[in-house]
C-alpha positions in Angstrom: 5.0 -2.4 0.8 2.2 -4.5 0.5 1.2 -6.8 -2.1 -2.5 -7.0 -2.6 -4.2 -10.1 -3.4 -7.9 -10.3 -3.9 -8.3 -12.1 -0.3 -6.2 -9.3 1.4 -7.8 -6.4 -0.4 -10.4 -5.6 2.0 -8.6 -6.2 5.1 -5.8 -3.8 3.7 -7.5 -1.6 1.8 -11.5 -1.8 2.2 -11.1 -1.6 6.4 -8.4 1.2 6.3 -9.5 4.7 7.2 -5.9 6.0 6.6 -4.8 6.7 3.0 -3.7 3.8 1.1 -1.6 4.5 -1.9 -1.8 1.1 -4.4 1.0 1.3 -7.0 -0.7 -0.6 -10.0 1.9 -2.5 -12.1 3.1 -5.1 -14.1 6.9 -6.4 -14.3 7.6 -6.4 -18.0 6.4 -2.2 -17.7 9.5 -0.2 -18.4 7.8 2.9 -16.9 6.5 1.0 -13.7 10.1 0.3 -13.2 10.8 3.7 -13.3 8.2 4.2 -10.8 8.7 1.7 -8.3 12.2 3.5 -6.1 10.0 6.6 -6.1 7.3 4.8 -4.2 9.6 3.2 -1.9 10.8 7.0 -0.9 7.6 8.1 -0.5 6.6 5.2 1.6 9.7 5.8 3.7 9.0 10.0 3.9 5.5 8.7 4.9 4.8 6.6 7.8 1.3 7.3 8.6 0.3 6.2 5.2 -0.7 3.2 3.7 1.3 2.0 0.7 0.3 -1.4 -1.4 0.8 -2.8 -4.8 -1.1 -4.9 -7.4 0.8 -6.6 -10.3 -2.1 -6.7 -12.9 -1.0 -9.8 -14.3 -1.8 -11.9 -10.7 -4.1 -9.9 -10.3 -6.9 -9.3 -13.4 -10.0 -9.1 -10.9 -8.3 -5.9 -9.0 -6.8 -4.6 -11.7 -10.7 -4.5 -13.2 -11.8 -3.1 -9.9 -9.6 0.2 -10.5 -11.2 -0.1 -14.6 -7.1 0.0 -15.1 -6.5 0.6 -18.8 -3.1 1.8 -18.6 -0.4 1.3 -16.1 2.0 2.3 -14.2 -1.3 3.9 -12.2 -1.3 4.8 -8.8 -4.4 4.8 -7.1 -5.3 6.5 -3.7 -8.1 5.2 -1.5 -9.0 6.3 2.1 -12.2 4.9 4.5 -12.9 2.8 1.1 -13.2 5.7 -1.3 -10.8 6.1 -4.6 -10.2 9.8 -3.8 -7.8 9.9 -7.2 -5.5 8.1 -10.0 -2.4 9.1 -11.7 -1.6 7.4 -14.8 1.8 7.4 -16.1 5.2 7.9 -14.9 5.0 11.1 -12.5 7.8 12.7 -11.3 7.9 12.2 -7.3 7.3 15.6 -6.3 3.3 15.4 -8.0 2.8 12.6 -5.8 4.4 13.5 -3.0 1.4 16.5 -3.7 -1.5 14.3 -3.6 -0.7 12.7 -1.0 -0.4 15.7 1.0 -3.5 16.3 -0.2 -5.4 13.6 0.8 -4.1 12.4 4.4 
């Protein structure tokens, strides 16, 4: 998984056509701990998709970018266009849904 920094963003994210799913965190978030093994099995059920993370303590300025007021969010983006956001702990199989839905 990819950690996004503010220099990498576009590169990673703003240049991708593919879908990139950006799990949106912080490490003292009991929920986004909760979160984090199901986006690893995801990214591993998922090759052909993108998956990146931003801790909203390194990074405030992205974190603003995504107007994140609550976290664990995940956000997905594809050809530079926030197609959706789930906020909250999710059980696997929603997300597994949306990204089905948006390769």
């Amino acid at each position: 998984m990819i950690k996004l920094t503010q220099s990498s963003f576009k590169a990673e994210v703003e240049e991708c056509s593919s879908l990139v799913v950006i799990d949106i965190y912080a490490d003292w978030c009991g929920p986004c701990k909760m979160l984090a093994p199901i986006i690893s099995e995801l990214e591993s059920e998922n090759p052909d998709v993108k998956f990146a993370k931003i801790n909203v303590d390194e990074e405030r300025e992205l974190a603003m970018q995504f107007k994140v007021q609550s976290i664990p969010m995940v956000a997905f983006v594809k050809d530079n266009t926030l197609l959706d956001v789930s906020v909250g702990y999710v059980p696997k199989d929603k997300l597994s849904r949306m990204i089905g839905e948006y390769k």
